[in-house]
Structures are given as C-alpha cells and as structure tokens.
N, C-alpha and C positions, 0 to 999 in steps of 0.2 A: 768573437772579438769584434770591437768596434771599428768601421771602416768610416774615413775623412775624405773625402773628394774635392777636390777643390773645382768648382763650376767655374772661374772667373772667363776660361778662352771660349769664341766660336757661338756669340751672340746673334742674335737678329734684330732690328729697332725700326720702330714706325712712328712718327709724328701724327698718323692719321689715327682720330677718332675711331674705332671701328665696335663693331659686336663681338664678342667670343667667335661667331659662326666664322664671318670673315677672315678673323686673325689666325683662324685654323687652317684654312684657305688659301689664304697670301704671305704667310711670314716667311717663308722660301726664296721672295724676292725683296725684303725689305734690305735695307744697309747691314751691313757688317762691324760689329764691334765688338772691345773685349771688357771685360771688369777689372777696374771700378768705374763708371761710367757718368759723368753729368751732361746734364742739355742745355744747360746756360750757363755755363763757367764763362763766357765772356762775357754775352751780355747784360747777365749779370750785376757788370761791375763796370757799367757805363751812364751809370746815372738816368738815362730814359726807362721808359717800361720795359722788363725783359720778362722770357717765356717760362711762362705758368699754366700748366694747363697737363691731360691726362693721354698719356703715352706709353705704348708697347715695346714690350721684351720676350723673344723666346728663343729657347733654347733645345736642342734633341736630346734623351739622357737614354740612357741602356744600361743595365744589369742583366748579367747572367742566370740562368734557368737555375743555379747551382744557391744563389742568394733569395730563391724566393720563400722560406722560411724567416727571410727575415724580417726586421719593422727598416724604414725605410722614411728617412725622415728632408727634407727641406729647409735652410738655414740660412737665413739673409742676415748680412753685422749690421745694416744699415739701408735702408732707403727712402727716400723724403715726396708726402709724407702720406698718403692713404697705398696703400700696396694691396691691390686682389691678387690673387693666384687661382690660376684652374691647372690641371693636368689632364692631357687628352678630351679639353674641352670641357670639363667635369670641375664644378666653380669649389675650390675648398678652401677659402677663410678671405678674412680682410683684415690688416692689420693696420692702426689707427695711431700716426705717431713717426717722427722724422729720424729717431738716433739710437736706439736701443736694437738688441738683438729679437730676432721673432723665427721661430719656426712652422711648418708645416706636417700634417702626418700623411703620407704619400701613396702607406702601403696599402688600403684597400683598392686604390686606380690605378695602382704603378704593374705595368705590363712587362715580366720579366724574360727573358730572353727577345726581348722585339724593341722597335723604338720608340719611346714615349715625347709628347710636345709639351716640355713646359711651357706655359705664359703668363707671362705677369705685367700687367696694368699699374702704372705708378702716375699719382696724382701730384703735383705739386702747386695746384690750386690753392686760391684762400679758401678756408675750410672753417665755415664762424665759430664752430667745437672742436676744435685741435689747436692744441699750441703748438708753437707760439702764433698768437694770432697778429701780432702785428709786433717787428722791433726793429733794434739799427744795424739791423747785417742783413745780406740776401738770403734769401731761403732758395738755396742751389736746389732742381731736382734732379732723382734717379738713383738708378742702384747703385751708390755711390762707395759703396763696401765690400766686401769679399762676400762671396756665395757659396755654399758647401752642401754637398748629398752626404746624409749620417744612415751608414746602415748599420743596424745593431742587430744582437739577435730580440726576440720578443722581451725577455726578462732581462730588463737594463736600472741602469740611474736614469731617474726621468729627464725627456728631454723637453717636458710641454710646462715645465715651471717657470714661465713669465720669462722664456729665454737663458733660463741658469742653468750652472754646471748641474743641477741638483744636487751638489752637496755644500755643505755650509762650515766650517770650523769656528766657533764661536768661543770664544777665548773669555770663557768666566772672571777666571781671577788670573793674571800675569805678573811676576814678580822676577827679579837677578836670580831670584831661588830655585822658584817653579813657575811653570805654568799649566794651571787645571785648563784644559782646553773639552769641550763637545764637539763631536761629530754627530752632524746630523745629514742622514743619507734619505734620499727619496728613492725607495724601489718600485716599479712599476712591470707589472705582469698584463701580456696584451695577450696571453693565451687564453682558452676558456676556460683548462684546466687549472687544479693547485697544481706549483710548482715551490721547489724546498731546494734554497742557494746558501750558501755561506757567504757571508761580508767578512771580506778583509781588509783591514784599512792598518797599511802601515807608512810608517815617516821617517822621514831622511831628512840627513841635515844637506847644508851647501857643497858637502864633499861628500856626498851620495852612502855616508856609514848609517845605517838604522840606528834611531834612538828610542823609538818604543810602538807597539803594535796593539792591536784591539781585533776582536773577531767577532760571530754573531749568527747562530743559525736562522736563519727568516722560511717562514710559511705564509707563500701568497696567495688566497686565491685568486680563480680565474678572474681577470680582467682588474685585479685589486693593486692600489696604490698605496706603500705606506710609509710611512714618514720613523728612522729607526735612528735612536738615537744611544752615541755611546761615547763614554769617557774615557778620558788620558790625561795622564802628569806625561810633563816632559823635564828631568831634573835638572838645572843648570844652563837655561835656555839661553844660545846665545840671540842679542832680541836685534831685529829691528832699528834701527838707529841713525836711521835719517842717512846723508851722505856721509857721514864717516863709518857707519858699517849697515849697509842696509841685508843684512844677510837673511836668506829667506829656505824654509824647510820645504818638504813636496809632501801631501799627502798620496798615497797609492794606494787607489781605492779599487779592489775586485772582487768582482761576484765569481764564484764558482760553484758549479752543479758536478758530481762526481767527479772525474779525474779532469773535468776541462774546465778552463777561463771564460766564461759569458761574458761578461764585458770588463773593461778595466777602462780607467784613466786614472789622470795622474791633476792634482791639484795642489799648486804654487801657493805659498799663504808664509806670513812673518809676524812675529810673535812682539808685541809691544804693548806699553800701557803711557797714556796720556793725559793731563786736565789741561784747561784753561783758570790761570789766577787774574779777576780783573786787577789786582796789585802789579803782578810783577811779568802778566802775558802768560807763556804756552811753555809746558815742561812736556819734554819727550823723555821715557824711561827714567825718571824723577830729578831730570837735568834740566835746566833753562835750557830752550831753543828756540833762536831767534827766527820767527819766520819773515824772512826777506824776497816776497812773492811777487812775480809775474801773472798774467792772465792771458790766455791763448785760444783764441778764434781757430777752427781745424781748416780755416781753406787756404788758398795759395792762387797766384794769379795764375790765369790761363787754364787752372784745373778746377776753379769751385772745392767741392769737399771731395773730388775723385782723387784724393792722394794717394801716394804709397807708402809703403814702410821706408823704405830711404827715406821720405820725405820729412816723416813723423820720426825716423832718429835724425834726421840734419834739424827738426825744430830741438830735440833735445840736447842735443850736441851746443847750442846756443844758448840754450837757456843753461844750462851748466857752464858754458865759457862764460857769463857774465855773473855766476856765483848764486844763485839763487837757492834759497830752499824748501820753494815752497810754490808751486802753480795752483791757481784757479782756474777750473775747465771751462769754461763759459760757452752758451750760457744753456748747457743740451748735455747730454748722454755724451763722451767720445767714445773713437773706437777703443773697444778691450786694448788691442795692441798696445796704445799709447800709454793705459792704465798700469799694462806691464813696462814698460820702462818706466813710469814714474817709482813700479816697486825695483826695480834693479838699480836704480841711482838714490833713489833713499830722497825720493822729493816729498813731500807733505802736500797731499791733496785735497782741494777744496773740491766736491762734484756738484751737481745741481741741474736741476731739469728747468725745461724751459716756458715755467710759469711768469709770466713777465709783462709790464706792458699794459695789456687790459686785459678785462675779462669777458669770459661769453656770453654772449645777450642769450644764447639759446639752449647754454650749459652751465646755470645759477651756481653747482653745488662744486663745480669742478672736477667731475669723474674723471675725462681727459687728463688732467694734472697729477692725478690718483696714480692712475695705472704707471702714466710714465714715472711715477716716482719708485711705484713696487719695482718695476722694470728696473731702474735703474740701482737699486739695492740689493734687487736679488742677484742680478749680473755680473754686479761688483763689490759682493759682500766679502771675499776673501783676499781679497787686495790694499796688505795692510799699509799702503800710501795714504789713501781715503780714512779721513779722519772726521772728516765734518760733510754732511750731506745740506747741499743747499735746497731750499724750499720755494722761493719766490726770487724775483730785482724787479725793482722800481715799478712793483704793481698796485701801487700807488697813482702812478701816471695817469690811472684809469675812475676821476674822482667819482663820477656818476655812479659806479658800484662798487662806492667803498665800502657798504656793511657786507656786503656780499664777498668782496674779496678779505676782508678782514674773517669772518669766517673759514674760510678755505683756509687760509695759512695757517687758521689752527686747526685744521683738520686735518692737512698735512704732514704737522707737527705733532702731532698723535698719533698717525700711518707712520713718521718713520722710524717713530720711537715703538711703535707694536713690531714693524719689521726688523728691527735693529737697535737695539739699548745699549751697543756698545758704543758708539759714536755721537760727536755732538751735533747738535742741528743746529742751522744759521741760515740768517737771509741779506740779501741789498738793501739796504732801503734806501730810496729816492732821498736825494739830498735835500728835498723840503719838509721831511718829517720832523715835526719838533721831538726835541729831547726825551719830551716823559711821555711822549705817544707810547699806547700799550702795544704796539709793534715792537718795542726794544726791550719786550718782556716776554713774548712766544717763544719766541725758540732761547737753546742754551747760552748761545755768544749772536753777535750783532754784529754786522757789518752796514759799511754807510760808501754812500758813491759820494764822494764828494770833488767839484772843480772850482774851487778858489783858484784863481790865476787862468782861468778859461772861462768857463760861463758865467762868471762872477767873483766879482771883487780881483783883490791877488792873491798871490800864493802862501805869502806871511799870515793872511787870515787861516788858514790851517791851526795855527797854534792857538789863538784865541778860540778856538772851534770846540776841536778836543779839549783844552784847559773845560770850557762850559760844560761841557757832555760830561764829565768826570766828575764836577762839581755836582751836577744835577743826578746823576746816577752811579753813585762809590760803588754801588758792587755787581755793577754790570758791565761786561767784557764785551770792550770796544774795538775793532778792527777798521780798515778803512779797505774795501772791498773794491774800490777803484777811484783813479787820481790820475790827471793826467793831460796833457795839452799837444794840437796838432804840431808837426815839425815837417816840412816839407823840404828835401836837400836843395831844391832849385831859388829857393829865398833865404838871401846875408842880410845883416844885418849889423853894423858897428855900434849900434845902439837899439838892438831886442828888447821891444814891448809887445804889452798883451797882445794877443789877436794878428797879429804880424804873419805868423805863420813859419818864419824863419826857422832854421834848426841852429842858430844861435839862440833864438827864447827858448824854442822847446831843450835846450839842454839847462840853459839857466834856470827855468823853473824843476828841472828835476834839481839841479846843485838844493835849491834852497828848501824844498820840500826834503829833500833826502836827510836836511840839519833837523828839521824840526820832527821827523819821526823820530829820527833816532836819540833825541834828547825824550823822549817819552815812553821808555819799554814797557809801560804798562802794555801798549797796545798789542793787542794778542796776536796780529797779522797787517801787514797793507800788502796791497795787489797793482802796483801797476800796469794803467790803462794803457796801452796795451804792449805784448813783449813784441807784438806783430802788425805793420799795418794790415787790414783785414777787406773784403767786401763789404760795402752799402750802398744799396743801389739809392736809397732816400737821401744820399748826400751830396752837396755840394759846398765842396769848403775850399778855401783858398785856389781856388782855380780849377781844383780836381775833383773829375764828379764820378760819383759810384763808388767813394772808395774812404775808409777813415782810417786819417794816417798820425794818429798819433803811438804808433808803434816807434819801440825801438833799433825796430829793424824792418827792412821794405817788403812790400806785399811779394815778390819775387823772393826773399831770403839772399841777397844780391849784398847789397849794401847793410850796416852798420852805421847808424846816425850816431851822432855827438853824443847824447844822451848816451846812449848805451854803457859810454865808458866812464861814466861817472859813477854808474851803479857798478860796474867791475871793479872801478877804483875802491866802494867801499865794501863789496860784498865777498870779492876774491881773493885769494894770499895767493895767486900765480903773479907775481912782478910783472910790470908794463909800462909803457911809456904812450899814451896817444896825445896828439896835437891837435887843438879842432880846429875847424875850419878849414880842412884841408879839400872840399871842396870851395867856398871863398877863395879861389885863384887871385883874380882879377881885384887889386884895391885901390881905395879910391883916394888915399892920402900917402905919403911919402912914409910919414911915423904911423905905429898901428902898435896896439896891443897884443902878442902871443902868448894864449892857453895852454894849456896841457892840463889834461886828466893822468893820475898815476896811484897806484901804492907803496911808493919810495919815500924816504925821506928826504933825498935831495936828488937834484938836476940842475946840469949845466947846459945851456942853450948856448949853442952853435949857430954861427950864419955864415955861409959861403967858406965855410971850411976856419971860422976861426969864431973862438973860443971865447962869448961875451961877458957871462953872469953866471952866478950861481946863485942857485934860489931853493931855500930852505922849505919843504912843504908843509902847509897847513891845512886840514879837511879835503886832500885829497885834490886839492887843487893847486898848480902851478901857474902865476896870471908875472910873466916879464912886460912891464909896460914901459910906453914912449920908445921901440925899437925903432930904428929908423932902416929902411928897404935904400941899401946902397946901389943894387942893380935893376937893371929892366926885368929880371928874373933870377927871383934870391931863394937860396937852397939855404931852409931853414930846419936844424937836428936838434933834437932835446935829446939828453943821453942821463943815464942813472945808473947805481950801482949795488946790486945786492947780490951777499958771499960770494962777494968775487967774481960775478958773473954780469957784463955790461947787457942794459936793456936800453933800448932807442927809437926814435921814431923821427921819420922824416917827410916833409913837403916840399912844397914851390910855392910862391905867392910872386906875385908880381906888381912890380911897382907902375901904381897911377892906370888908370883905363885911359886907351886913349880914344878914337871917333871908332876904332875896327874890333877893339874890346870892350866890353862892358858889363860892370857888375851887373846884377841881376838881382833886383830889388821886386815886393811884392809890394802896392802900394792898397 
C-alpha cells in the first residue's frame, strides 16, 4: 500500500549562493523553517525591487530498512520557478515552471534505514524561457506548497505522468440517463521482472453505496509502463450541478497481486455535460446557467503565495458569501486543494496557464507554455469544476512577436484539445484586439479584458462594445474575462469620477456595469477584476505601491469594499442590508445622500432612532437623498423585511469636518 508523508515541518534555508558540495556541508546551520515557505512575501509587495534570485532548502528524511523494496518517490504541489533537487548530493532532475505538481524518483539514492539529505535549489530569477516572463503580479519565490514522500511498492499507478494521479475518467457521453464513462489507468512496473496484478476500479456515490465496478487482469513486463483502459455505464447518474447540487462520485482504484493490496487510491471526479450558445451563453446539464464570475490571484499579504488551507477555504467562504458561480484562476496552475473546493461548492472553473504578456526571444515555438499546459490538464483532468482550459491573456502585449505568438496559441489549442476533448478552450485577449482578428476564432469561446471606466473611456461604453462584437461575429461566444476599476477605502468621494480612486467610483462603476451585463445573457461568462486585491510590485496607483487594488475585498481578506455588496445584492438570495460609505465617517456638508446596497424590496431608513422614509427598491439599489445630519454624530439604520425576518444595517457619519477632523480626499 501506498504511503503519504507530509515533508512540510523541520526545514533548513540559506540565501547564500552555494555548490551542492557546500550545501552538504553547511545546511546544519542554516535558519529554520517550515512549509509552505516564500522569501518575498513582503517585499514583494512594495513596489521597489524585491528578491529574485536562487536559494536553498534541505531537509533530513529516513525510512526503514523494512520499506526498502519499495519505489520511493518525492512531490512538490508547488515551487516558483526553476527547482533542482539532489539527494545525498546526487543531482536528480530540474523542474522548469512556478505552479503545477512535479515529482522526483528517489529510490535508486534513497539510503534506507540511515538518514538521507534532501536539497533543493529554487530559482525565482527572471528566466527569458519560462513563463511567465513578465506580468502585473509578483512572482513570490519558494517552496511555497506542501511537500510529500510517496512510497509505493514497485507495481503502482504511475506517479511520473506530468505530476497526475495517473488515472483519468473520461466521461464520453453523459446524460439524466446514463453516463458511458472510461477509465483510463497508467500501470507502471519498476521491477525487472513480469509482474501479473488485477485492476480494480470501483465507484461510489456521495453516500459511499457502490454504483458499478470494472476489473482487468494486467501483464507487465519488467520495467514496462502501460496505459489500460476500461469502461462503465453509470445508470441514473446523479450529475454535477453547479452550486445547487455539486455532488461528486470516488473512483477506487486498486491493484492487487494474490491475496494483497499493491497500491490503491481513491479518485474524486462528478459527472456532467456542458456547451456554450453564443445566442443565449452556457447551459450546465442542458439548463441555462448563469456564470456570475470572480477572478482570484492565490497570494495574500504578508504570505506571498505561502498560504494555507484555512486561507484558500476563508477565499472560498467569500467568494460564495457574494454569490458567485463561477471563478477564473488567474493567471497560473492553483493549488489542487483549491481545485477541490471549487468541486465541492459546484463553482464553474476557468483554469489557465501562464502564457501571458510576451514571448520568448530565446523560446520562438513555446515549449515552456507546452508543458505547463499538459501539466496543468493532466493534474486536473478529473475535476469536474474545470470546464474551459485557458491558453493565453493579453499576449498580444508583446507586438514585436506577433506571428510568433499567434502561432503558439494555436499550437496550444491543438495540445489541449489532443489532451482533453472534453472541455472547451478560451483565451484573454487584450482589449486592443479588433473584433474579426483571427484570435476570436482559435479557440472554442473568447474572452476579452476590457476597462471602459478605467483605462479608457467610461463604463457605459461596455454596452456599445459588446452590441459591436456581436454585430461583427453572431456565432461566436463572447465572455468578458476581466472588468474592473481601483477602489481604495482611504478616498470619499460626494461626487466619484474616473480615476479618483475612491471606493465610492469603484462601487459605482461596478452598479453600472453589473446593468449592462446583465441586460445581455448572451454573454457566456464575465470575470470580475478582481474578487481580491492582489500583489504587484510594477505598481503604483493612487498612492499605493506594489499592490493592485481593484479587488472587492482587501489584500489581508479584512475588509469588504462597497462594491462587493452590489454583486451580493444581485447575485445572492441570502437577504441583506448594507450601507456604503460607512467608512466616509467624517462629511463635509450638513445634507448628504444615503446608499444602500440590498436584495429586499423595500427599506425604511432610520436616523438617530427615528423613522424617516421608505424607499421602494429598484436594481438593487437604495439611494435616500437631501437627508439632512441633525447631530455632530448621527446613527444612521436601514432596515428591511423578508418572511418575517428583519434584516438591517448600521453606521455613524458625522456631521461637517471641522479643523481636528477631516474627510480624506484623493486629489
């Protein structure tokens, strides 16, 4: 049976350059630390230059005299972005690449019963052939993911397939009826000899009853790898179905050699079938479903991309409290973990590797982009979230090698339709791309960055945009892949325009964009920029450097900006009441206008305890104007009511600044 270890405690780390010889030498006295681990999680995210450059990690590992029949494997989820590995000094591989899973094979150097020195070398240097080579987030390094020792015995599921489970359930034909599903297993024999196992692959629903099995005698020989593939109905499947039933089977997959278990796991997978109508958008299990998407950066302040599972369910727990159905991973591999809640909540996944930006002067044809893309489909081929595999964003940017990049994204788009024809494939494209560029003909559906109401024009041009793009191309499925403007809580605003920075525009431009998508369901997805502010050390905007905040919620996960509650307002049936501006304390006129974001249909506002207006709702928005601030400090309630149950929300604002208060304008 297969053995899991988790490496993350009882590291070593050295900032010093060194040789293998040295680091064999000295890592006994370097710092102490645990996994998941970054080396610029701050600075980072300060806007000056922060550390890039190639630094050590090792670790002691030990097995038993009792395991040395077995293979004996090494498994990083994540490390950014060139990663060597030696053992006992003895150099075995490099893997090339910041977000995807990679393993190592251990067991010809791994010293059992004694202690062995892992070390591993990780780069987070600019690398002119690895992507991404240049974009608007930090590229955090280090082992920034969980670490694991896989001991198996010799005759396993492979564990050297581009980082996959080795096995795949490929769901041919899916129906409310049946679903013809294949299994396909990769068996690998690392003895010299044949060896002759049984496969057993059987499946269970959500409440762990068996719904149907498959078997398979296999003859390997020595040292032979082979790919065995087997079929299954499942009659009456229950499917997949987004957040209102995302229910999900297991497959159980084991080898057996006479009366014992050689290895077994267990593989998570849900049963669905999907298109895209450029008419009428995205049908899940032959239902319209609206995808109302988010887009999420994996770092968080203070950690870089060294987060944890709390962390990645607290982003989930959010993006679900604002109703969502749909994340875009941007713009890299995430961790599996994440991949799995988005199948447990029934989110609808955009994934996509991180082709982006420019291209490499030193690598024309885009092998780099290649692998991460196999990388990232074989990893996450059974995770029926992932619906659409992204290929490129805005690598357009890079005009000098447009034939060149043009190319590649249809090579791309050939690689993910060879590895995978169940899914559709899409890309970004820079929002300078004209209409009938044959970019908006490669892949299956399209996506487009577009910022009317930030880098150009205003937000209103949204509608005359898409109206064109529709005009220009009736039967091709248009998304909008990100949309979005800065909001910074520290600048009010009684009158938010563009570029202000205020989180009064940035919610008003979500109010108005949020009308104009959803007067258009053709559109098969939009992705707002972003659910999170993120890292960038290339930034400086509105006062804050290293850091892009046009999330709906702050780089710490601390606060909730205005914006946010306008997309709850339209995207959730949980009732609420929010008031913005309830950082806006301090105002600067006697009379003022109060907001509120809700999904009620009506609300009476409260001041100082007595009972002014009621106000009929329209688009989700509540606006009582000319109130007039009868105190130095006025206690302001919105209240609502649905079945029966009061929902409310409350502030302070204060009346007038005087010399020792004062608003706080961005100018």
């Amino acid at each position: 049976m297969r053995k899991i270890i988790n490496l993350n405690p009882n590291w070593t780390f050295s900032r010093q350059e060194s040789q293998i010889e040295e680091v064999m030498s000295t890592y006994q006295t370097w710092s102490s630390l645990s996994l998941p681990h970054t080396w610029n999680a701050i600075d980072g995210t300060t806007g000056k230059e922060y550390d890039r450059g190639a630094y050590w990690y090792a670790k002691s590992l030990t097995l038993p005299k009792e395991d040395q029949e077995k293979s004996v494997f090494i498994e990083f989820k994540g490390a950014n972005s060139v990663t060597d590995v030696y053992l006992n000094g003895e150099y075995l591989g490099q893997h090339r690449g910041g977000y995807s899973i990679f393993r190592f094979d251990l067991t010809n150097h791994f010293r059992f019963g004694e202690e062995n020195i892992l070390a591993v070398k990780v780069d987070n240097s600019a690398i002119v052939d690895i992507y991404p080579l240049r974009a608007d987030f930090t590229f955090f390094g280090g082992i920034y993911r969980d670490v694991n020792l896989l001991v198996v015995n010799p005759t396993h599921v492979d564990l050297m397939d581009y980082g996959s489970q080795g096995a795949y359930i490929v769901q041919e034909d899916v129906t409310s009826e049946n679903a013809d599903i294949k299994l396909k297993t990769i068996i690998t024999n690392h003895l010299s000899e044949e060896e002759k196992v049984r496969l057993w692959i059987e499946v269970y629903d959500q409440d762990e009853t068996l719904v149907s099995y498959c078997a398979s005698e296999v003859i390997l020989d020595g040292k032979e790898t082979r790919v065995i593939e087997l079929d299954m109905r499942i009659e009456k499947p229950r499917l997949w179905n987004g957040i209102k039933d995302p229910h999900m089977y297991k497959a159980k997959i084991t080898l057996q050699k006479h009366n014992d278990t050689v290895d077994e796991l267990s593989v998570p997978f849900g049963l669905r079938y999907f298109h895209v109508d450029p008419d009428s958008g995205f049908y899940l299990n032959g239902h319209s479903h609206r995808l109302n998407g988010v887009s999420r950066h994996q770092d968080r302040k203070d950690k870089g991309w060294a987060i944890s599972k709390e962390d990645q369910q607290d982003d989930m727990e959010l993006i679900k409290d604002i109703g969502a159905t749909s994340i875009r991973l941007a713009h890299y591999q995430h961790d599996s973990y994440f991949y799995d809640l988005c199948d447990q909540e029934g989110m609808v996944v955009w994934a996509e590797i991180p082709f982006i930006t420019q291209v490499s002067e030193t690598d024309l044809t885009g092998e780099n982009a290649k692998v991460q893309l196999t990388e990232l489909i074989r990893q996450n081929y059974n995770h029926p979230s992932i619906m659409f595999w992204g290929i490129q964003n805005e690598i357009q940017i890079d005009s000098k090698r447009d034939k060149e990049a043009r190319q590649i994204v249809k090579e791309l788009n050939d690689l993910a339709k060879q590895e995978d024809a169940t899914r559709l494939t899409t890309m970004a494209n820079l929002f300078l791309v004209d209409e009938k560029d044959e970019y908006n003909f490669m892949t299956d559906i399209i996506g487009y960055n577009k910022y009317y109401g930030w880098y150009t024009g205003k937000a209103e041009d949204f509608a005359d945009w898409i109206d064109l793009f529709r005009a220009k191309n009736p039967t091709t499925s248009l998304g909008i892949s990100e949309y979005g403007a800065e909001g910074i809580i520290d600048y009010h605003s009684d009158n938010p325009v563009v570029k202000d920075y205020s989180e009064e525009y940035h919610a008003l431009y979500h109010e108005k964009v949020l009308d104009i998508f959803a007067d258009r369901p053709y559109l098969w997805s939009t992705y707002v920029w972003n659910m999170f502010d993120f890292g960038a050390n290339i930034r400086d905007e509105g006062g804050v450097k290293g850091r892009n905040n046009k999330g709906l919620v702050t780089y710490d996960r601390k606060i909730k900006k205005d914006a946010f509650y306008i997309y709850k307002a339209h995207w959730s049936k949980q009732p609420f009441v929010h008031i913005t501006g309830r950082r806006y304390v301090e105002r600067a006129t006697d009379t003022i206008n109060i907001k509120a974001y809700t999904n009620l249909s009506e609300v009476v506002l409260m001041i100082n305890g007595e009972k002014t207006e009621t106000f009929s709702v329209q688009g989700k928005v509540a606006v009582f104007e000319g109130i007039t601030l009868t105190k130095k400090l006025n206690h302001i309630k919105i209240v609502g009511i649905s079945n029966n149950e009061e929902y409310k929300d409350e502030v302070f604002y204060m009346r007038k600044y005087s010399q020792q208060t004062k608003v706080i304008k961005h100018q």
